[in-house]
Structure formats: C-alpha cells, structure tokens
N, C-alpha and C positions, 0 to 999 in steps of 0.2 A: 123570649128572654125578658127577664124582670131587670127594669136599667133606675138608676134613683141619680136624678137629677141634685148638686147640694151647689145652691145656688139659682136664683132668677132673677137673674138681673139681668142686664142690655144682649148678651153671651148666652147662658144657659136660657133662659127665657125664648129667644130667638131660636135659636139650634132645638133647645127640648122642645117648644112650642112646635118646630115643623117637623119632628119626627111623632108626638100625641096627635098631632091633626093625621099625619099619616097612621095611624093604629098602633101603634105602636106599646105597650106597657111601660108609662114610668111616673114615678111617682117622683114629686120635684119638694124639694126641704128649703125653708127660706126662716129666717128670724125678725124679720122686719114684718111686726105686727099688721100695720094697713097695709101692705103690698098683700098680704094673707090676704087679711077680710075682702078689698077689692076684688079679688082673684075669685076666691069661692061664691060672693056673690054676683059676680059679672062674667067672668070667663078670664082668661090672658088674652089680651088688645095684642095682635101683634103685627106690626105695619113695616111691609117691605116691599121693594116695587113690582112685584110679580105677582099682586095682588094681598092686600092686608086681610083678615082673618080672622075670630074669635074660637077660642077652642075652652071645654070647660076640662081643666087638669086635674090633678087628684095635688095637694098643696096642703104641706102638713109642718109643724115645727119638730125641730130635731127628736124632740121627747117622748114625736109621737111613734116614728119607724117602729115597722114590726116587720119579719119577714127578712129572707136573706135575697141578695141582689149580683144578678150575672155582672152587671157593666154600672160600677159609678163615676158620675162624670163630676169631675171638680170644676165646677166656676165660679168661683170667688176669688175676688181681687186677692195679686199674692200673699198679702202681709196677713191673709185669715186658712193659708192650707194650712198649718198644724190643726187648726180648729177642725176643717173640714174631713182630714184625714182622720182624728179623733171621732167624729162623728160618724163616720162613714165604714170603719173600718170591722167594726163589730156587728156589723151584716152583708159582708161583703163573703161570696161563697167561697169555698174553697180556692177553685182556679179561676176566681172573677177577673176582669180589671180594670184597672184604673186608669181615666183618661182626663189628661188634663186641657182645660178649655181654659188657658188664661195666658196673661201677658207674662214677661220674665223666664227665669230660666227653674221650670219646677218639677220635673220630669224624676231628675235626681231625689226631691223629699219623697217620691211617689216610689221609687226604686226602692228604699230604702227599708220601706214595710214589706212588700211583696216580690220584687226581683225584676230582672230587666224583660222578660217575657211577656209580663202581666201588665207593663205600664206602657203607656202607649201618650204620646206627646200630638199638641196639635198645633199649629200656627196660624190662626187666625186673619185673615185681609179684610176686614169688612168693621167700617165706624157704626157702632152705635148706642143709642141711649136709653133712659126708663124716663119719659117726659115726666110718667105719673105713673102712681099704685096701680098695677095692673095692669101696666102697656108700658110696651117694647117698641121701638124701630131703629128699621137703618134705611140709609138712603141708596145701600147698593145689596146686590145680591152676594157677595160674600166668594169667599175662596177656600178651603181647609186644605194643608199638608199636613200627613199623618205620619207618625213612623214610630219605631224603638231607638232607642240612644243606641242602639248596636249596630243600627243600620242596615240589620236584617228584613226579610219581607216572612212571617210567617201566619199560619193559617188563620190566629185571630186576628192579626192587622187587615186583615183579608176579607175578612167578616165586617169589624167595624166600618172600614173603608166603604165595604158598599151600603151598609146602613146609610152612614150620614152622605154618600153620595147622591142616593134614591132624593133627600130633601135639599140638600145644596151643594152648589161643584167642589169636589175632593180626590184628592192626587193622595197614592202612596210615596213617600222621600224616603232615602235610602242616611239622608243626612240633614233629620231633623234639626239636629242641634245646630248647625251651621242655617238652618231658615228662621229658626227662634232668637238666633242672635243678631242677626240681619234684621227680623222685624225690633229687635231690642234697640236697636240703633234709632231705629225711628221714633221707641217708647223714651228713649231720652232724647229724642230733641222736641216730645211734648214739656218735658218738662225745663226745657230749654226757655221755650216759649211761653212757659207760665209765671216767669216772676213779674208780671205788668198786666194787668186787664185790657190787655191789646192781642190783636193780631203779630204774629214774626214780620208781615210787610211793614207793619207800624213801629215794631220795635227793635229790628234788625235791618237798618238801611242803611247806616253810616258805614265806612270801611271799614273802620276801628273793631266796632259791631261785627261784621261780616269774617273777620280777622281772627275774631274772638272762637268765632262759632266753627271757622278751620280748625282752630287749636282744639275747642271742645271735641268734634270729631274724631279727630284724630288719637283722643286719649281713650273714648270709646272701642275704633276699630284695632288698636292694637293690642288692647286688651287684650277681644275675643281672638284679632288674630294667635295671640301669643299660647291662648288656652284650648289652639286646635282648630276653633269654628271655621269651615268652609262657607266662608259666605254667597249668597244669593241677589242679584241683581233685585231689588225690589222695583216698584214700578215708577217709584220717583227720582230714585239715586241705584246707583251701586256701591255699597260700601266701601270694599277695596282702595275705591279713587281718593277716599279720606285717607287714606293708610298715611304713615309720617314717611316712608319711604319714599314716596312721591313730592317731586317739586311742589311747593308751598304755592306757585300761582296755578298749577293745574288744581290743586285743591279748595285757590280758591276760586277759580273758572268753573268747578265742580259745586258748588256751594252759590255761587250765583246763578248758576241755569236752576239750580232746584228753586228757590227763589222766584223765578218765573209764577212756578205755580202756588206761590201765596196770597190768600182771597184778604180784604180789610176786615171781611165778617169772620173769620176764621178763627172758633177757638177753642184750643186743644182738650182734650180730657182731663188731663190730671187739675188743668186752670178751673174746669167746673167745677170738678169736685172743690178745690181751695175756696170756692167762692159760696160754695154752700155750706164748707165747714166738715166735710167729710174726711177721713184720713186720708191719704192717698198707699199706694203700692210703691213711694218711693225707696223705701229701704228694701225693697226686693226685686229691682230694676237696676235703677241708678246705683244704688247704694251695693247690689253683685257687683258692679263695674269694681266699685272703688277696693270692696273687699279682696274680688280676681286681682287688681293690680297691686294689694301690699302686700295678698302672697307671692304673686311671682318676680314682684319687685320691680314693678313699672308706675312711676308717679303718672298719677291722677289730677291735680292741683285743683282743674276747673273742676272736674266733675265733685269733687270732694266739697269744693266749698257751695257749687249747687245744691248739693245736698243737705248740709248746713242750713243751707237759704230755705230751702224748702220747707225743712222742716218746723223754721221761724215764722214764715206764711200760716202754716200747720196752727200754731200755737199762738197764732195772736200778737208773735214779739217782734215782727214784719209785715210793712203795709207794700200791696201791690204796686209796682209803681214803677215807669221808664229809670228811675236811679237805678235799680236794683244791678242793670246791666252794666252800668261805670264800675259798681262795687265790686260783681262780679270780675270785672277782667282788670281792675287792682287787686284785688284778695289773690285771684290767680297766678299772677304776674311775681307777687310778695310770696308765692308758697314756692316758685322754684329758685327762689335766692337759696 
C-alpha cells in the first residue's frame, strides 16, 4: 500500500516514523521549511522509550505530491484539516481512506468528502513533542483506539488496525466517538491549565480555584453527554463523575484525587504552543464544546469565555498570568446572570 503521511510533527512524525522504519511505503508532506531541510539531510530523530531511532523518509511540500495514495493519514492540528483535506484529496485512490491522527472531534470533516466506510478515526494516549527540526519524542509508548463513527468493525478497519498495531499498541472501538470525547475532556483541561505559565498544582489550589474547574467540567461533560458520547474511563479520571447530575462534592472529591497527579514542572501543550506564539487547535476543541452547547442549548459560560481568553493569549491582548483565573470564574459567574 502507498500511505501519504500530511503532517510531521510530534503525531504523524512518531506513528509515520515507526511504520517507514518498519518498510513500510509513505511518503510524509510537511510545510514547515526547516523541519524539511533537517529531515532530508539527517533522517527523522525519533525518540521513544523502547528505543530511539533515525529513519531517512521520503519528505516533500504539498506541491510536490505525485501519485495516488491507498491510506492518508491526517495529522495536523485541527484548525489546518480543511488545508489538509484540500491537499490530500486529489490523490487519494478511489476507495482509499482517511485516517485521522489528531486531537478534537474530526472524523465528521473527513466523512464528509468520502463517506463513513472510508474514514477511520483514532484516539491517541501518548504526550508528545518536536523539541527540534527533525526530531520527534514521547516519553511513553503510546495507545491507539481505532474505529468508524458507525461503530462498525469492517475489513479495512481490520487492515489498518493491524498495520499501526505491528508499531504500536492498538485496539479496534466499536465507539470511537465516545473515546474522542473522553480524551477531548482532557484536551480542555490543557487549556484550562494554560492561562498562567504555571503548573495546574500551581494554579489550581485554592477552593475557589478547585470549584471553578468542577463547574468547567461539568459544562464539558454534559455537552458530549447530551450529543450522544459514550464516554471512556480515561486513565486519570473518568468523565461521567464530572457530569452535573452528580452531587457537587463528589465532583469535587473527583477533581481533587485527579489533582493528586499534578507535577510543579508540568506543562500542558496548548501552553507551549502560546508561549512560542503558535496558534493553537482551540477553536476546534474547546471552541466544538461551546458551538455543541448553543446548538442543543446547554450554556457553556466557562468554557466560552476560556476561549475568549485564549484566544487573547493568541494575539498578544492577554499576558500569561495567576489573574487570569479570578477573571475567568468572574466572567463565568457574570455569563449565567
């Protein structure tokens, strides 16, 4: 099979890099000039704990694709799949498909060109980064759920499954969407955690604080409750126990054991990226939430005006900073008057 990797970064880099070391044919598309040049003339660096590895890739810019492609894998942050689906789509074989390797709920843009057979969702367990041009790691071996939004098991899910299993551990889900929105709960409480160049230990200890981040939860999980998702124990929390259904002190007995595992060095993704000035995927995380809740008409408040925030970070018109979280749970508090 010819597979065209569109993206390499922390994701696609990782995952494509261990199936090219395995023989694999693919050819990987990136836009970021020095991540190119390093790459062609060094190899992809790619460091994970089961041993780190140099593979030399075939690494081209969009303009250069030639050739039609069984399996494209989408990994770019979500706010760039129109781009990659635009890029991807016009060498993509007849009955290829499309697999998405990213955070948020993307499954759906990917449905929408090719149909629910073709598109195959994945949900990701594993942190990791691009220290530098040309190198990848993570600090753990990784997890994949794979499935169709239908919840079906058919012969190509069955194929891809054991591909990316042969290079890292992967399970078929019968109910992707419900593991994507479960890890989504987690992709907002990175950016929960990113209005201060702190740790959540650091910035999240007061009650008030602690109080805040039941309520944020809680506007998260009933969201996706509301739009169907079956959620999935993740390995730090189980979502459900955020649900607003539930008494407010088990939610927040549920929100202080997670707490346990917060490190003072600990700092989220979406915060690096703010901190180097890259855009983030909030509007196609966070920003689903908010849009899921004024279709089906479940106020959002916190997450809404996080996202506000965020975006102000984005732009320069917000400095990082412990206030940000008093503002936040006034603004909040002011949006359900």
């Amino acid at each position: 099979m010819r597979m065209i990797v569109i993206g390499t970064g922390p994701i696609g880099g990782i995952i494509g890099g261990r199936l090219a070391r395995a023989g694999h044919d693919l050819t990987f598309v990136d836009v970021d000039q020095e991540h190119i040049a390093a790459i062609r003339e060094k190899g992809l660096q790619v460091d994970i704990p089961d041993g780190s590895f140099n593979v030399k890739i075939n690494i081209i810019f969009p303009r250069e694709i030639q050739g039609k492609f069984d399996i494209g894998f989408i990994a770019v942050r979500s706010n760039y799949t129109p781009d990659a689906l635009a890029t991807v789509m016009p060498y993509l074989n007849d009955d290829g498909l499309l697999v998405s390797l990213q955070n948020g709920i993307n499954p759906p843009l990917l449905e929408e060109k090719i149909g629910s057979n073709r598109t195959i969702g994945v949900a990701i367990r594993m942190g990791s980064t691009r220290p530098a041009p040309g190198h990848v790691q993570t600090a753990t071996r990784g997890h994949l759920y794979v499935g169709h939004l239908h919840g079906q098991t058919t012969p190509q899910l069955e194929k891809l499954n054991a591909l990316l299993d042969a290079v890292i551990p992967s399970e078929i889900s019968d109910n992707i969407s419900g593991v994507l929105w479960s890890k989504l709960t987690y992709t907002c409480l990175g950016y929960f955690g990113s209005l201060a160049d702190a740790s959540l230990a650091t910035s999240c200890v007061s009650d008030l604080d602690r109080r805040m981040l039941v309520a944020f939860f809680a506007e998260v999980v009933a969201v996706g409750a509301a739009v169907g998702a079956r959620f999935i124990p993740l390995a730090e929390y189980n979502p459900p126990d955020f649900h607003p259904s539930n008494f407010f002190d088990k939610r927040l007995a549920a929100v202080n054991q997670l707490a346990k595992g917060w490190k003072p060095d600990d700092r989220k993704g979406p915060l690096r990226q703010i901190l180097r000035g890259i855009k983030t995927e909030v509007d196609y995380t966070l920003g689903h939430v908010v849009r899921e809740g004024d279709r089906i008409k479940i106020p959002t408040p916190l997450c809404r005006e996080l996202l506000e925030m965020i975006h102000e970070l984005e732009t320069g018109k917000r400095q990082l900073g412990i206030q940000n979280y008093a503002e936040l749970r006034t603004a909040g508090n002011s949006r359900l008057k």
